[in-house]
N, CA, C and O of each residue as an XYZ file, in Angstrom:
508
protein
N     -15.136     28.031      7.947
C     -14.185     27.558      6.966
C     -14.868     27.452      5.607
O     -15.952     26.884      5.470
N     -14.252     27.972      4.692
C     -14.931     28.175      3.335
C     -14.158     26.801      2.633
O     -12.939     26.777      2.806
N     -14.671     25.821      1.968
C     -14.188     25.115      1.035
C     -14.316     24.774     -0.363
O     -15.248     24.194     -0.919
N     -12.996     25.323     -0.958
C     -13.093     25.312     -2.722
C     -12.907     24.274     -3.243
O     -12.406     23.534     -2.397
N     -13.078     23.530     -4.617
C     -13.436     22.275     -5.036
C     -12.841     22.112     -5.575
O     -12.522     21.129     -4.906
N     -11.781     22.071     -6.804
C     -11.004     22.283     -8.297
C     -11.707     20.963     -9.102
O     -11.726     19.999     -8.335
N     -12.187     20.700    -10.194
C     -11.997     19.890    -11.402
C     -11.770     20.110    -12.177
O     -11.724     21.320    -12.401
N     -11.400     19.098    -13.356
C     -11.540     19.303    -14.786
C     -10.063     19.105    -14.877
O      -9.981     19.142    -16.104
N      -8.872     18.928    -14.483
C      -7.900     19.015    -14.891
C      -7.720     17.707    -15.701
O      -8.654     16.928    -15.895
N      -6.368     17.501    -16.196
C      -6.406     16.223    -17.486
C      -5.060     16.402    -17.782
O      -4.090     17.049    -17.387
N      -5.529     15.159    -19.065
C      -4.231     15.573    -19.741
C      -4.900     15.721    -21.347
O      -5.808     14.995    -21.750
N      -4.428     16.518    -21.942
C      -4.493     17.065    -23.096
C      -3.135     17.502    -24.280
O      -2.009     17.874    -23.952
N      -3.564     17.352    -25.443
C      -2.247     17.844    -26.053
C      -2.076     18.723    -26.370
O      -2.733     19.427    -25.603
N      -1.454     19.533    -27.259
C      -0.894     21.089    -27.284
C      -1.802     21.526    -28.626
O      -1.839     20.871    -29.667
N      -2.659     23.006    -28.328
C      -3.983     22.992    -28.919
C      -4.754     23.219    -28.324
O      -5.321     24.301    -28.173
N      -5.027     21.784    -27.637
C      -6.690     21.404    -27.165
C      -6.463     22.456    -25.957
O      -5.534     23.246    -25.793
N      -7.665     22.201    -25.125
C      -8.792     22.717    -24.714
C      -9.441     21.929    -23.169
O      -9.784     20.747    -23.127
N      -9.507     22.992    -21.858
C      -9.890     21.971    -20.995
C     -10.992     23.271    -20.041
O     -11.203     24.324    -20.642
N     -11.441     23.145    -19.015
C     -12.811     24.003    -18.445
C     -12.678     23.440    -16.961
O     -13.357     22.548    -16.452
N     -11.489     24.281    -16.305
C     -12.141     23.809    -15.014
C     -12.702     24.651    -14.181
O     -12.743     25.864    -14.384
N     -13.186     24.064    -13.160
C     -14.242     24.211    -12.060
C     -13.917     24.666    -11.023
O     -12.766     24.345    -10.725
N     -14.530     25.434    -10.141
C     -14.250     25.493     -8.528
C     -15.811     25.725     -8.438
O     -16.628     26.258     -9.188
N     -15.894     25.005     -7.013
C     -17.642     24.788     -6.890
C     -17.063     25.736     -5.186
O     -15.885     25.829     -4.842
N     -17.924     26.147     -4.622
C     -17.930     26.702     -3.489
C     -19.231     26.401     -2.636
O     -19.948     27.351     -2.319
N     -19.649     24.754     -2.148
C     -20.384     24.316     -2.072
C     -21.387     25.287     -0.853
O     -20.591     25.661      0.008
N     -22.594     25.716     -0.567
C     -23.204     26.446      0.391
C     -22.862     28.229      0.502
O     -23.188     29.129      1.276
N     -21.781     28.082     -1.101
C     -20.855     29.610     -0.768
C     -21.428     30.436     -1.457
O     -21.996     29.796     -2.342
N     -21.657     31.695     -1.602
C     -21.728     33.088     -3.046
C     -20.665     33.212     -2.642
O     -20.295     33.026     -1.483
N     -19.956     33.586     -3.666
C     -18.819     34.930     -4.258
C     -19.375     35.482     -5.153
O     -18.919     35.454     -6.297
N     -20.495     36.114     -4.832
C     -20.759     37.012     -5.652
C     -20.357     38.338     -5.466
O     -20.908     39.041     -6.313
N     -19.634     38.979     -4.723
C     -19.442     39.876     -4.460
C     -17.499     40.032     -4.064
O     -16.793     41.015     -3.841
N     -17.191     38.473     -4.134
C     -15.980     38.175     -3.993
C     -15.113     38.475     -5.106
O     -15.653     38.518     -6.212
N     -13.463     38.764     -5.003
C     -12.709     38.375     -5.872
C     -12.320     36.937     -5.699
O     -11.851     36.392     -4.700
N     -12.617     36.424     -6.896
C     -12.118     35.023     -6.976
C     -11.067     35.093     -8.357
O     -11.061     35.969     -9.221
N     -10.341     34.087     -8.281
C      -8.983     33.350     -9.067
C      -8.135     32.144     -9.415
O      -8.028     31.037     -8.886
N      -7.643     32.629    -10.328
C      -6.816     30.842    -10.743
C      -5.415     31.340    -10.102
O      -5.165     32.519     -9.851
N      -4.743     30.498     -9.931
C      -2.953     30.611     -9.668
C      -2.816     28.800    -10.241
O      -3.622     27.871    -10.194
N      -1.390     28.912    -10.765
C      -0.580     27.712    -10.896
C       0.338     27.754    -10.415
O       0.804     28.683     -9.756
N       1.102     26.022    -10.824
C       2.568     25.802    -10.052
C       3.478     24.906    -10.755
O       3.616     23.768    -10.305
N       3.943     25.166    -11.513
C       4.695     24.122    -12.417
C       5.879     23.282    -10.981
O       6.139     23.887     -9.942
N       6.319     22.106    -11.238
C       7.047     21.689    -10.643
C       8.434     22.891    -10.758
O       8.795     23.460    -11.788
N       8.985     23.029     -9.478
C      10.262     23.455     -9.011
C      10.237     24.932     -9.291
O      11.300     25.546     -9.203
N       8.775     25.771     -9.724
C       8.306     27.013     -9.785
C       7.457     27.658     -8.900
O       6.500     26.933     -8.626
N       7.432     28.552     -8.438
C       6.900     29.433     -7.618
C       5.173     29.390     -8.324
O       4.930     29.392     -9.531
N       4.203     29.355     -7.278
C       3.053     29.656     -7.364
C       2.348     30.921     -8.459
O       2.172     31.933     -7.780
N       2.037     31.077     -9.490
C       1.705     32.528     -9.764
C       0.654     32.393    -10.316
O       0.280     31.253    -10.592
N      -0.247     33.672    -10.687
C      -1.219     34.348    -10.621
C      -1.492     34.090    -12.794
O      -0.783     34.413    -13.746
N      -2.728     33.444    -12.703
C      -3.562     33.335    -13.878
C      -4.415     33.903    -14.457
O      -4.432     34.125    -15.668
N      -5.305     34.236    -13.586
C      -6.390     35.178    -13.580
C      -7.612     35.062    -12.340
O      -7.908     34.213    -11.499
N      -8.196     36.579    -12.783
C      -8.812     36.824    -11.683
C     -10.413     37.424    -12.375
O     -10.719     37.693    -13.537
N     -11.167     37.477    -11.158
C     -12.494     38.489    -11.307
C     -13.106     38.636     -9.676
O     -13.268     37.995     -8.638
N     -13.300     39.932    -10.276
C     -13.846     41.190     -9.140
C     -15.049     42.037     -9.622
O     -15.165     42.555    -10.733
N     -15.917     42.085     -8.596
C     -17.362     42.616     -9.009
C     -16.928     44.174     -8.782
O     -15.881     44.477     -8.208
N     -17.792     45.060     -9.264
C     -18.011     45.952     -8.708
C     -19.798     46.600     -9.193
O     -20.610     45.723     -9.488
N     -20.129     47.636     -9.225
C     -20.996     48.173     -9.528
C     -21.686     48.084    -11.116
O     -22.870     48.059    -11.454
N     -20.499     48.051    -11.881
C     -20.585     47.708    -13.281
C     -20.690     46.097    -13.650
O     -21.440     45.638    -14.512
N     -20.228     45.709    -13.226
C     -20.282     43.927    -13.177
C     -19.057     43.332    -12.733
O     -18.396     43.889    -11.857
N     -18.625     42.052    -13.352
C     -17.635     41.726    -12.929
C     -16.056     42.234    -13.905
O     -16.191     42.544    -15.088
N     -14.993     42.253    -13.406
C     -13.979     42.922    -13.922
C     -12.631     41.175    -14.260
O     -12.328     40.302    -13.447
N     -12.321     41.283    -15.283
C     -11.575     40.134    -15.435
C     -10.212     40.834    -15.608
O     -10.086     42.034    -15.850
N      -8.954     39.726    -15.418
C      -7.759     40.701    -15.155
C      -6.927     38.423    -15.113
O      -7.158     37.368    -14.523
N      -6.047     38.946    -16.116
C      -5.015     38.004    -17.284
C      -3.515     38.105    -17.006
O      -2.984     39.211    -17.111
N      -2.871     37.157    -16.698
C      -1.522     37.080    -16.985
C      -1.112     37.206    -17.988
O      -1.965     36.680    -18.702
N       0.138     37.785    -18.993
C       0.496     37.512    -19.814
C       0.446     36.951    -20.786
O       0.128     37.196    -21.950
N       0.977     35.710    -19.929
C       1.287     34.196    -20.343
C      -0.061     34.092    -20.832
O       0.115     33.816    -22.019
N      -1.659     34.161    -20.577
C      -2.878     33.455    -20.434
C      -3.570     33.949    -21.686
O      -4.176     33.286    -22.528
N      -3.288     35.628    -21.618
C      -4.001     36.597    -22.544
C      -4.590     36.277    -23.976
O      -4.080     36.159    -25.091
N      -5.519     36.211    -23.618
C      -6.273     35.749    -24.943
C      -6.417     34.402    -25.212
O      -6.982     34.088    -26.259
N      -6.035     33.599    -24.507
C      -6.179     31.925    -24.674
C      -7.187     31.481    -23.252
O      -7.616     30.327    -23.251
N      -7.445     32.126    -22.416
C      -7.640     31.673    -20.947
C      -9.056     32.603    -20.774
O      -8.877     33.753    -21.177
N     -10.413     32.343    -20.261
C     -11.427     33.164    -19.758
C     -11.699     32.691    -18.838
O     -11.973     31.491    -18.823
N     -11.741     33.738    -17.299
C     -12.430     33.286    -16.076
C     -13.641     33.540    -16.448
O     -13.795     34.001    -17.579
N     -14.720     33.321    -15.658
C     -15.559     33.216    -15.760
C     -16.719     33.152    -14.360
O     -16.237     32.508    -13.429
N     -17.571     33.486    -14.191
C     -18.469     32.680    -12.955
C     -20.009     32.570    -13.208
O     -20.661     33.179    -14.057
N     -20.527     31.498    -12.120
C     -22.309     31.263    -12.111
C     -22.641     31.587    -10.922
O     -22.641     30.741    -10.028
N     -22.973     32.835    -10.709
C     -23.603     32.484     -8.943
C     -23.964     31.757     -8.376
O     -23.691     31.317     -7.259
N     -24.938     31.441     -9.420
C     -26.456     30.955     -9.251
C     -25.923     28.916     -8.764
O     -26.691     28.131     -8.207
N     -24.837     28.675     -9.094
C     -24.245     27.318     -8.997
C     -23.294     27.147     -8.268
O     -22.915     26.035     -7.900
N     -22.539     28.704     -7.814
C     -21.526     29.146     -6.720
C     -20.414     28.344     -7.633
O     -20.002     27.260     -7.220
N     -20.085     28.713     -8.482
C     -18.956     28.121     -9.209
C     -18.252     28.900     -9.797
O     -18.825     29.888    -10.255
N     -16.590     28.755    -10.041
C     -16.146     29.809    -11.590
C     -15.479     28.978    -11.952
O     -15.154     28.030    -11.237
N     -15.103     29.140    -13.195
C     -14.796     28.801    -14.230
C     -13.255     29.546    -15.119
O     -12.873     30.697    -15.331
N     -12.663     28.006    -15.478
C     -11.190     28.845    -16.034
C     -11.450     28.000    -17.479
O     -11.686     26.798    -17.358
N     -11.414     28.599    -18.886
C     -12.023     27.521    -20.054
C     -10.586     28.516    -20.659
O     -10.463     29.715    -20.905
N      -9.690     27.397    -20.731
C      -8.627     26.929    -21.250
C      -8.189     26.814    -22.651
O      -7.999     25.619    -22.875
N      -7.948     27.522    -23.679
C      -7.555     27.102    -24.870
C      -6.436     27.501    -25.381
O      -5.668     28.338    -24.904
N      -6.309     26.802    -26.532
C      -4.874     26.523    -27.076
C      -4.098     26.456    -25.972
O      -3.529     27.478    -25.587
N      -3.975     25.439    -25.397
C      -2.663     24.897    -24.413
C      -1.794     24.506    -25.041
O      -1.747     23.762    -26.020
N      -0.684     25.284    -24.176
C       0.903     25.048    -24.533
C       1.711     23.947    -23.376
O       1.286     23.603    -22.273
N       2.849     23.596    -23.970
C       3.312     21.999    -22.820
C       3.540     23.279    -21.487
O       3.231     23.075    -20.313
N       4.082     24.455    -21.965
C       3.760     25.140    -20.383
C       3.183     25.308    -20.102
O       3.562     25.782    -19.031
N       2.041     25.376    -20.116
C       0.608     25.278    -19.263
C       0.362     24.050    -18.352
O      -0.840     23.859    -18.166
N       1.180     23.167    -17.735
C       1.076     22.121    -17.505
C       1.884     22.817    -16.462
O       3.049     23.210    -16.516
N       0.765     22.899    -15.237
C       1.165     22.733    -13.633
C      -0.101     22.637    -12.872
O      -1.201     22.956    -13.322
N       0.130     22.180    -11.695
C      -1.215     22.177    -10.851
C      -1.946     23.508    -10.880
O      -1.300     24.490    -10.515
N      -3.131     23.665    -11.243
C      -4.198     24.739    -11.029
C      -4.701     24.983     -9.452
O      -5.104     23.942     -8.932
N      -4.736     25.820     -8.846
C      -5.543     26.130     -8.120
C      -6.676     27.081     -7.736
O      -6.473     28.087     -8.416
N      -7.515     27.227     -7.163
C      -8.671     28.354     -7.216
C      -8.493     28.717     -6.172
O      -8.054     27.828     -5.442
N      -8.651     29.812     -5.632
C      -8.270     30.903     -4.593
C      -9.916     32.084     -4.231
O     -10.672     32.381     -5.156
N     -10.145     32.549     -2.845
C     -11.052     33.285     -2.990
C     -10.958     34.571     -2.054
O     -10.918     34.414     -0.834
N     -10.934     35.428     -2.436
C     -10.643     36.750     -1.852
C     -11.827     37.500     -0.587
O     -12.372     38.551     -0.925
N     -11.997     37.198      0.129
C     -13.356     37.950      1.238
C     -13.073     39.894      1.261
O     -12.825     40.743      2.117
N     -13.289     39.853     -0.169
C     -12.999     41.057     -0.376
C     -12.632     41.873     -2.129
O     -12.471     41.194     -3.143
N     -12.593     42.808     -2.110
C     -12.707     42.816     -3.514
C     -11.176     43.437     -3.642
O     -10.912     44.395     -2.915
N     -10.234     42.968     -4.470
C      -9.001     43.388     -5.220
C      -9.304     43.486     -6.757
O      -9.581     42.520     -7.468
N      -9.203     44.903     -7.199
C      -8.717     44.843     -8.333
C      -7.351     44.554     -9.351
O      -6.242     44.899     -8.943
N      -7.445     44.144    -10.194
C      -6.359     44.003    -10.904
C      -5.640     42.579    -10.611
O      -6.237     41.759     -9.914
N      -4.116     42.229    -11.243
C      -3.904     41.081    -10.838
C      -3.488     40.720     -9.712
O      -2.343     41.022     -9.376
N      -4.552     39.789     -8.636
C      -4.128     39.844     -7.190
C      -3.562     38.759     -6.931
O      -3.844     37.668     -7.426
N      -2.187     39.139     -5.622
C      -1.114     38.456     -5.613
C      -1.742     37.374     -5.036
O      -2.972     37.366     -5.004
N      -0.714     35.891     -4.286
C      -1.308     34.777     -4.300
C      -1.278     35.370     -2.148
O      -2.294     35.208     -1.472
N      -0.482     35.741     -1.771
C      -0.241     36.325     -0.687
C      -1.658     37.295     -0.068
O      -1.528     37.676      1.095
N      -2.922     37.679     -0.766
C      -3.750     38.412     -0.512
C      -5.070     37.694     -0.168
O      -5.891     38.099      0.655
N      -5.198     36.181     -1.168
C      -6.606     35.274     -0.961
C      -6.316     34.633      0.461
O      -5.322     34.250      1.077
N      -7.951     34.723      0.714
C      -7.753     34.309      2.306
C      -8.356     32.432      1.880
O      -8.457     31.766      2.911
N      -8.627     31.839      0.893
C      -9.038     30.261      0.904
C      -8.567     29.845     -0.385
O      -8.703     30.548     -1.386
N      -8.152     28.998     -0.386
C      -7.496     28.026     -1.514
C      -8.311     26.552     -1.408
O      -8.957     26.076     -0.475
N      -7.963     25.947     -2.966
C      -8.531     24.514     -2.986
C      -7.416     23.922     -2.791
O      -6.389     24.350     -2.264
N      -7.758     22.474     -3.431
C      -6.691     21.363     -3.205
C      -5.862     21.611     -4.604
O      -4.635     21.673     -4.522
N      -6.374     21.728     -5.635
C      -5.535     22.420     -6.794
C      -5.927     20.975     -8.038
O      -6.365     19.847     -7.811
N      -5.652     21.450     -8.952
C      -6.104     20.245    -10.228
C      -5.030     19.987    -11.043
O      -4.320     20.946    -11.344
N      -4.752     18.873    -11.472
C      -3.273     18.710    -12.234
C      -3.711     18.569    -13.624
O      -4.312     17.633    -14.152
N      -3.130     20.117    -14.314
C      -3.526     19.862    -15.617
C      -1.963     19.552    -16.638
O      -0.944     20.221    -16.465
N      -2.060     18.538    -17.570
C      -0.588     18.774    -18.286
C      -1.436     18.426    -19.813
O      -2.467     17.850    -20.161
N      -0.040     19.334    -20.589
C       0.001     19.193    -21.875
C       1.142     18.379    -22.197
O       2.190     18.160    -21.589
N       0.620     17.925    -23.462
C       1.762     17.041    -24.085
C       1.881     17.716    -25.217
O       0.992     18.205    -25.914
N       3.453     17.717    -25.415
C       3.562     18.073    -27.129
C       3.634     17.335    -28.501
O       3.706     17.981    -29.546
């Protein structure tokens, strides 16, 4: 059983800025696709962003919604990645979760494909 960690969630206002965490305590994904997904209340789960290694390094891959405000990120070396959050909007305010793929998907991978999930982090904006 693989177990993912989530922190950093908060509350913040519209603007700011937040960095959360998934620790994968005893884990590498280094070779894993790992990812964010959210869930606003009374909304379907969806897909934030992702990263996938390959030969060249790692490959990052953005929702829409995220593009250009949102960088995944990872540390091997700390078995952690990283979602660093800016300019948040009051929609950006749903539970975060981190997700990890035992396998490599490119592009944006659905929430239906990760085989481990965390407990998820409650981030909200205020306007």
């Amino acid at each position: 059983q693989v177990q993912l960690v989530e922190s950093g969630g908060g509350l913040v206002q519209a603007g700011g800025s937040l960095r959360l965490s998934c620790a994968a305590p005893g884990r590498t994904f280094s070779s894993e696709t790992m990812g964010w997904f959210r869930q606003a209340p009374g909304k379907e789960r969806e897909f934030v962003a992702s990263v996938s290694w390959n030969w060249s390094g790692d490959n990052t891959y953005y929702s829409d919604s995220v593009q250009g405000r949102f960088t995944i990120s990872r540390d091997n070396a700390k078995n952690t990645v990283y979602l660093q959050m800016n300019g948040l909007k009051p929609e950006d305010t749903a539970v975060y979760y981190c997700a990890a793929r035992m396998g490599t998907y490119f592009g944006r991978v659905p929430a239906r494909v990760m085989d481990y999930w965390g407990k998820g982090t409650l981030v909200t904006v205020s306007s």
